[in-house]
TORROKOL-135885 format. One record per residue (C-alpha): residue in one letter; x, y, z. Coordinates in nm, 2 decimals, always signed. Example, Ala and Ser with C-alpha at 12.3 -4.5 7.8 and 13.67 -1.06 7.14 Angstrom:
2
   residu        u        v        w
        A    +1.23    -0.45    +0.78
        S    +1.37    -0.11    +0.71
***
This chain:
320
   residu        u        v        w
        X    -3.22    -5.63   -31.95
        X    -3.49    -5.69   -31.66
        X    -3.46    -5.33   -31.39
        X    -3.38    -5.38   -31.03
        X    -3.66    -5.23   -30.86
        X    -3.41    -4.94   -30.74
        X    -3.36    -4.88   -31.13
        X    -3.60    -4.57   -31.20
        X    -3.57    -4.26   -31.35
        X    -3.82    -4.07   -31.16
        X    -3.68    -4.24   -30.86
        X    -3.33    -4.14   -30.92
        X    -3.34    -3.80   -31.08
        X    -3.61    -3.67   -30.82
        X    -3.71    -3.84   -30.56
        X    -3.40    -4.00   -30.41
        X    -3.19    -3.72   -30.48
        X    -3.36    -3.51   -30.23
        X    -3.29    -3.79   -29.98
        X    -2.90    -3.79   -30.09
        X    -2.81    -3.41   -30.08
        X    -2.99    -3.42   -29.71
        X    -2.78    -3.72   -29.61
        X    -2.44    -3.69   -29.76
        X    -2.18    -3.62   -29.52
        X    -2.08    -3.28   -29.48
        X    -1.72    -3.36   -29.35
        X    -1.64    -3.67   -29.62
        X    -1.75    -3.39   -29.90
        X    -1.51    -3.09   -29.70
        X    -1.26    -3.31   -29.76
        X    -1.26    -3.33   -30.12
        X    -1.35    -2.98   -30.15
        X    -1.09    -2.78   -29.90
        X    -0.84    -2.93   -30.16
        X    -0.97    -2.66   -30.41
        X    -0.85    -2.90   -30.70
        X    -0.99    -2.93   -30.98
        X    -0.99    -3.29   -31.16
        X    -0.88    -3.27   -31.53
        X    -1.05    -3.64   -31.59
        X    -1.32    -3.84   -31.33
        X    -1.48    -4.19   -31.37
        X    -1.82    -4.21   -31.27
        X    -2.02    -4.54   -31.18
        X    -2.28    -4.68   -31.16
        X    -2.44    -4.40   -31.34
        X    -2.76    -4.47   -31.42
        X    -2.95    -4.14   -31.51
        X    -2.64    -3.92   -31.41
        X    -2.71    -3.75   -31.10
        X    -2.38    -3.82   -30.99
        X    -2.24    -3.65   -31.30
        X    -2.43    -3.35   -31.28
        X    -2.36    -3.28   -30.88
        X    -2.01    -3.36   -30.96
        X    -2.01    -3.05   -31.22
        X    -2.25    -2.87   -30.98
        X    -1.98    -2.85   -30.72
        X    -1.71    -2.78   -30.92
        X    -1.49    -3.05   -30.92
        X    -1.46    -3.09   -31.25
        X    -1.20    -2.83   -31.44
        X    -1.30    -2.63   -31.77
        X    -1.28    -2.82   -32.07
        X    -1.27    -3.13   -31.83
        X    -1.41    -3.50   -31.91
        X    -1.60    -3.67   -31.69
        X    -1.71    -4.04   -31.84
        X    -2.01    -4.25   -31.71
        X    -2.01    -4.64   -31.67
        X    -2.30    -4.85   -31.63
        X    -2.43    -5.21   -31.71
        X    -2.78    -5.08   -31.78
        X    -2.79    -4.95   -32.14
        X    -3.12    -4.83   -32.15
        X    -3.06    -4.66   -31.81
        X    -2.78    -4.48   -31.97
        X    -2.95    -4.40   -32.35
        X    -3.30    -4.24   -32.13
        X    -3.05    -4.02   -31.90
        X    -3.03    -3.84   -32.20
        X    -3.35    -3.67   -32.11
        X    -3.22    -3.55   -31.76
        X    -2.92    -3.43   -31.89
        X    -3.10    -3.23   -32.13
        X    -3.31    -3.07   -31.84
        X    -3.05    -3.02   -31.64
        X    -2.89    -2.79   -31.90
        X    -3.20    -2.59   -31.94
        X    -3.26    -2.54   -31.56
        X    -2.90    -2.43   -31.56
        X    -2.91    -2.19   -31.91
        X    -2.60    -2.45   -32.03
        X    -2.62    -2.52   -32.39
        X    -2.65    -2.88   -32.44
        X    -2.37    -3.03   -32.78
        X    -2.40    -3.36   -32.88
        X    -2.14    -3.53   -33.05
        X    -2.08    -3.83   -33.25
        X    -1.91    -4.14   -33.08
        X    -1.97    -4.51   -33.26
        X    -1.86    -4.69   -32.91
        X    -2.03    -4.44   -32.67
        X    -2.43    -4.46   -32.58
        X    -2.39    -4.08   -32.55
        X    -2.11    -3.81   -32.61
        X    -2.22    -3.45   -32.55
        X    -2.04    -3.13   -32.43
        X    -2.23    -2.84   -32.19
        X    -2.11    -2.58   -32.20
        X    -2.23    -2.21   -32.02
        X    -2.00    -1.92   -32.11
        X    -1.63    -1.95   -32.14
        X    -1.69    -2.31   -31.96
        X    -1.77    -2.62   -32.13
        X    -1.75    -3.00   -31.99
        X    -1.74    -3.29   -32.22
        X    -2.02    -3.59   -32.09
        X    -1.94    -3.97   -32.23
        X    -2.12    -4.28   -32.10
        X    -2.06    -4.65   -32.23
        X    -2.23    -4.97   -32.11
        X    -1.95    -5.12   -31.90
        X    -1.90    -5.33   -31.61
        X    -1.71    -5.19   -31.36
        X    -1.52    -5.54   -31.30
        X    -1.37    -5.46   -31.71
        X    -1.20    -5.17   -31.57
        X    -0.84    -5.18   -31.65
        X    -0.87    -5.46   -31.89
        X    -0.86    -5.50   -32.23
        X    -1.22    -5.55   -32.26
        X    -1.28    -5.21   -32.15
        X    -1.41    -4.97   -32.33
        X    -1.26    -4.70   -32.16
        X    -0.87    -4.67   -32.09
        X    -0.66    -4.45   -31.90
        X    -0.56    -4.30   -31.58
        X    -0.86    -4.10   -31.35
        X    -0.80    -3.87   -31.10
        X    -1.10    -3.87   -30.94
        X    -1.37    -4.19   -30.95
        X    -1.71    -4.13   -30.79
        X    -1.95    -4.37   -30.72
        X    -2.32    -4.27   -30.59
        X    -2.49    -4.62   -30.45
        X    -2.34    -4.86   -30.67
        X    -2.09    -5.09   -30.41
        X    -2.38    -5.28   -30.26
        X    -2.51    -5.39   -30.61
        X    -2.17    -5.54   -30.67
        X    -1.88    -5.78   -30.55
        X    -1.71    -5.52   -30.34
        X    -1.35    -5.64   -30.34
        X    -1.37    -5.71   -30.67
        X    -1.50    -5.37   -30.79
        X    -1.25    -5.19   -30.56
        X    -0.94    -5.37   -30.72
        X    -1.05    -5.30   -31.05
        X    -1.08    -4.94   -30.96
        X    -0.78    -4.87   -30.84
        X    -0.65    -5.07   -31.20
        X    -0.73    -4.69   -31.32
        X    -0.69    -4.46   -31.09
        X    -0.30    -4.30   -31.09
        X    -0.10    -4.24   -30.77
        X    -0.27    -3.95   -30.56
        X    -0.62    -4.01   -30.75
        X    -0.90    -3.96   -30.53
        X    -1.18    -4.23   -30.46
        X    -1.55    -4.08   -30.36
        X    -1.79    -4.32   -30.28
        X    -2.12    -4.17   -30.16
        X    -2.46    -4.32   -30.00
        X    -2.36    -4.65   -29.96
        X    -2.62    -4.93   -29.76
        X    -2.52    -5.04   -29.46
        X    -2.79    -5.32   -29.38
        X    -3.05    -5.16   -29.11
        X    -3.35    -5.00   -29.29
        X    -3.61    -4.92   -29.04
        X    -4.02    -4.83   -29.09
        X    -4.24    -4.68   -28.81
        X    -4.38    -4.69   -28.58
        X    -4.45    -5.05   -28.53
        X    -4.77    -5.12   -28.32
        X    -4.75    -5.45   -28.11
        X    -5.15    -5.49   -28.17
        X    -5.12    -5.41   -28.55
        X    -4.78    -5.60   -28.63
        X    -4.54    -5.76   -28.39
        X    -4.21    -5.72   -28.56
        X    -4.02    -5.65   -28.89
        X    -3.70    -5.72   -28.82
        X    -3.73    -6.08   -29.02
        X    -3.90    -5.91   -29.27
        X    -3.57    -5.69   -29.35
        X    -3.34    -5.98   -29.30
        X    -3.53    -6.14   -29.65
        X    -3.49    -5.83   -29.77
        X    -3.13    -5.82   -29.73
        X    -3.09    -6.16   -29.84
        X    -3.30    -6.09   -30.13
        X    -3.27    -5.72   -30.26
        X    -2.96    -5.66   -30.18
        X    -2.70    -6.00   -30.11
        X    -2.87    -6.23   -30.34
        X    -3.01    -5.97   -30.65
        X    -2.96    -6.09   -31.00
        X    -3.23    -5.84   -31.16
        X    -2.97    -5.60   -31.25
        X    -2.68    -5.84   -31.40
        X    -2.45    -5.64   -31.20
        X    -2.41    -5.96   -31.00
        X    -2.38    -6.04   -30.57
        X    -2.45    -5.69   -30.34
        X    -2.36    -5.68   -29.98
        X    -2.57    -5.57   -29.73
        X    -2.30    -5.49   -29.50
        X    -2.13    -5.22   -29.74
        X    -2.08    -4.91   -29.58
        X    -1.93    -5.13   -29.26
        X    -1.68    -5.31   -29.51
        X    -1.57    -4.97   -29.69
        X    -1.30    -4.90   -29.49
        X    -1.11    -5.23   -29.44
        X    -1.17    -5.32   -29.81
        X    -1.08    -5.01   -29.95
        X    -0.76    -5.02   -29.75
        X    -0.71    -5.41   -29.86
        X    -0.74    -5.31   -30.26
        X    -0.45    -5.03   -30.17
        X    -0.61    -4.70   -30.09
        X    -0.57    -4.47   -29.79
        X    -0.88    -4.36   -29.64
        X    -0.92    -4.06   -29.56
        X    -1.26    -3.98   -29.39
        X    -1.57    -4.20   -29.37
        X    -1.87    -4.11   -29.20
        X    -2.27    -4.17   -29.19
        X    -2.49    -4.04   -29.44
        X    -2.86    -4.22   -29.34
        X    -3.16    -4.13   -29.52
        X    -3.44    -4.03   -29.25
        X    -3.77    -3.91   -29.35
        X    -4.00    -3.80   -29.03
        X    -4.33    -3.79   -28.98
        X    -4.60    -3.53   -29.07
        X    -4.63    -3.46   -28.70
        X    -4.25    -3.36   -28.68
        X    -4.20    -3.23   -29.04
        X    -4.44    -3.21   -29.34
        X    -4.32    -3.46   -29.61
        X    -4.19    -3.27   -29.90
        X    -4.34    -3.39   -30.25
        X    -4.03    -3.61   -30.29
        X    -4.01    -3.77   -29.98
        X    -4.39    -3.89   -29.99
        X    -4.31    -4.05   -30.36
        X    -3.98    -4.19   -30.21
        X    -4.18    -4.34   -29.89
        X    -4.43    -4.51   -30.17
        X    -4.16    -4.63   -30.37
        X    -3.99    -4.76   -30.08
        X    -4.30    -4.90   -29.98
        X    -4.39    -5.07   -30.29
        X    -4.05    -5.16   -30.34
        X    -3.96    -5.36   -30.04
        X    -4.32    -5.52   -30.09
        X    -4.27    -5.66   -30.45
        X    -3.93    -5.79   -30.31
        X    -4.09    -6.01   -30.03
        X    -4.39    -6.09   -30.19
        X    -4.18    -6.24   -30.50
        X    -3.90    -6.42   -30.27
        X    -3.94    -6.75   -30.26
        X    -4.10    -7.01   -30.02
        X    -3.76    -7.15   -29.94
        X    -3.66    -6.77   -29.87
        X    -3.94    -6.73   -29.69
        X    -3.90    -7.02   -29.44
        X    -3.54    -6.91   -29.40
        X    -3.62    -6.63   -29.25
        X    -3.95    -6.73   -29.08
        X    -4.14    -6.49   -29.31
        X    -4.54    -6.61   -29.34
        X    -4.70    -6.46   -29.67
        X    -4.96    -6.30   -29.45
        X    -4.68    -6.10   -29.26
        X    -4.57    -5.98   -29.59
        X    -4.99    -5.87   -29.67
        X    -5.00    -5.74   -29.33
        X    -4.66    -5.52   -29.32
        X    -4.76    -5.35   -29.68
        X    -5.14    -5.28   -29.54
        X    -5.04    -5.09   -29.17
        X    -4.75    -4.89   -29.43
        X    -4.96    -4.78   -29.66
        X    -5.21    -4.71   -29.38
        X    -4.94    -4.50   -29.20
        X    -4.84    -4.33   -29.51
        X    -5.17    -4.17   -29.61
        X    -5.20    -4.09   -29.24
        X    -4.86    -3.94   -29.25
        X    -4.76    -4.11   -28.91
        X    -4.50    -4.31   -29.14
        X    -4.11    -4.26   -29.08
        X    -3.82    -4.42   -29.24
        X    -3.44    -4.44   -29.19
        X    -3.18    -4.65   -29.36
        X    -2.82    -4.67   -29.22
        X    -2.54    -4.54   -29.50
        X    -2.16    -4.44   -29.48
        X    -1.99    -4.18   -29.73
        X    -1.57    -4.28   -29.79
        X    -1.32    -4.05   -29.97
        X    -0.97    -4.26   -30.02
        X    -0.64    -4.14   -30.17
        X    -0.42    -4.41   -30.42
***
């Protein structure tokens, strides 16, 4: 299966996560905290290389001798995550299990002390969920999701979510896009404007991707949440911003992270527009020496360090 160019390890084990712990929102995560309950069984997806695994165990949510099983369409995504988990466990003295499971890419247990977790991931679609072509069954307490909605019919996802969640399970969906990315400063002399230059983007990363199989994204996610989660039958019960914003040298060094993530990012949104097509192009009135133009003054600005980015994202916690 062909990678999305937001599927990499490096990108999601390292570099974005720095971004995400800064930018989650404090108050959404309270929420599901102050309840001091600890889930017996969570559904995680979307779960790629398993950060969202590991932060869930990190901040105790799940209970001893707990499960918490990992979806995601990517197989090899999910058989190389193996190699994060495993260095996660040495960073945090756990000893690392693995056990046999013919329909799971990976069954393992961690396990520090009198405290031991049990780790499963298949290669599923979140649409399967609650179906009989699922390879997981059951109720979940908790489901967390860490960037996944926007890479997916949302309304479609959320009802099969809530197919296997039980009454008074939790929903946590984290860092979700919310259309407006933004890279500075813009010089009138140097480059006019960008803002059609994100619209393709839109269109074509994130509304219209197919490189991932994991079907139609919505650039508008974090603004839907609410009224969709609330239309597939869950009560929501705090939402809030969780933006990515990485400043300048002149106002804050970049860390090691954020100056891989602003090359990424950089790289990224370039291969996008460069490999839209003309029809895409003339849509959104997007020349392809705009496109050679916006990648030269950003790579410029980046080794200057005068670069600054910001992307617009909402964090939701629901109740079934």
């Amino acid at each position: 299966m062909e990678k999305a160019f937001y599927q990499d390890n490096p990108y999601l084990d390292f570099w974005k996560k720095e971004l995400d712990d800064e930018a989650i929102n404090k108050d959404v995560l309270n929420k599901l905290l102050i309840k001091k309950k600890k889930f017996d069984k969570i559904l995680d997806l979307g779960t790629g290389s398993g950060v969202q695994i590991r932060r869930n165990i990190e901040l105790g949510l799940l209970q001893n001798k707990g499960v918490i099983i990992g979806l995601d369409v990517n197989k090899e995504d999910l058989k190389n995550s193996m190699f994060s988990f495993k260095q996660w466990a040495k960073t945090k003295n756990m000893s690392l299990i693995i056990l046999k499971d013919s329909k799971a890419i990976h069954k393992f247990i961690v396990k520090k002390e009198k405290k031991e977790y049990t780790i499963i991931l298949y290669d599923e679609s979140v649409y399967n969920l609650g179906t009989n072509k699922c390879k997981v069954q059951g109720n979940f307490s908790l489901v967390t999701a860490l960037s996944l909605l926007e890479h997916t019919d949302m309304e479609k996802s959320l009802k099969a979510i809530n197919r296997v969640m039980g009454k008074g399970g939790m929903l946590y969906l984290n860092i979700n896009y919310d259309q407006h990315s933004v890279f500075g400063p813009t010089i009138p002399e140097k480059y006019k404007d960008e803002s059609n230059l994100m619209q393709l983007f839109n269109y074509v990363g994130i509304d219209h991707q197919f490189k991932g199989r994991v079907g139609v994204g919505n650039s508008h996610c974090g603004a839907l949440l609410p009224s969709l989660c609330k239309k597939a039958g869950f009560k929501v019960l705090k939402y809030g911003g969780s933006d990515w914003i990485i400043l300048p040298n002149s106002v804050q060094s970049y860390s090691l992270n954020k100056k891989k993530v602003l090359e990424f990012f950089i790289n990224a949104f370039y291969g996008v527009l460069k490999g839209s097509s003309d029809s895409n192009k003339k849509k959104f009135n997007v020349s392809k020496k705009q496109i050679e133009e916006w990648y030269k003054l950003r790579k410029e600005q980046l080794k200057s360090g005068d670069l600054y980015y910001t992307c617009a994202q909402k964090d939701i916690l629901c109740l079934k």
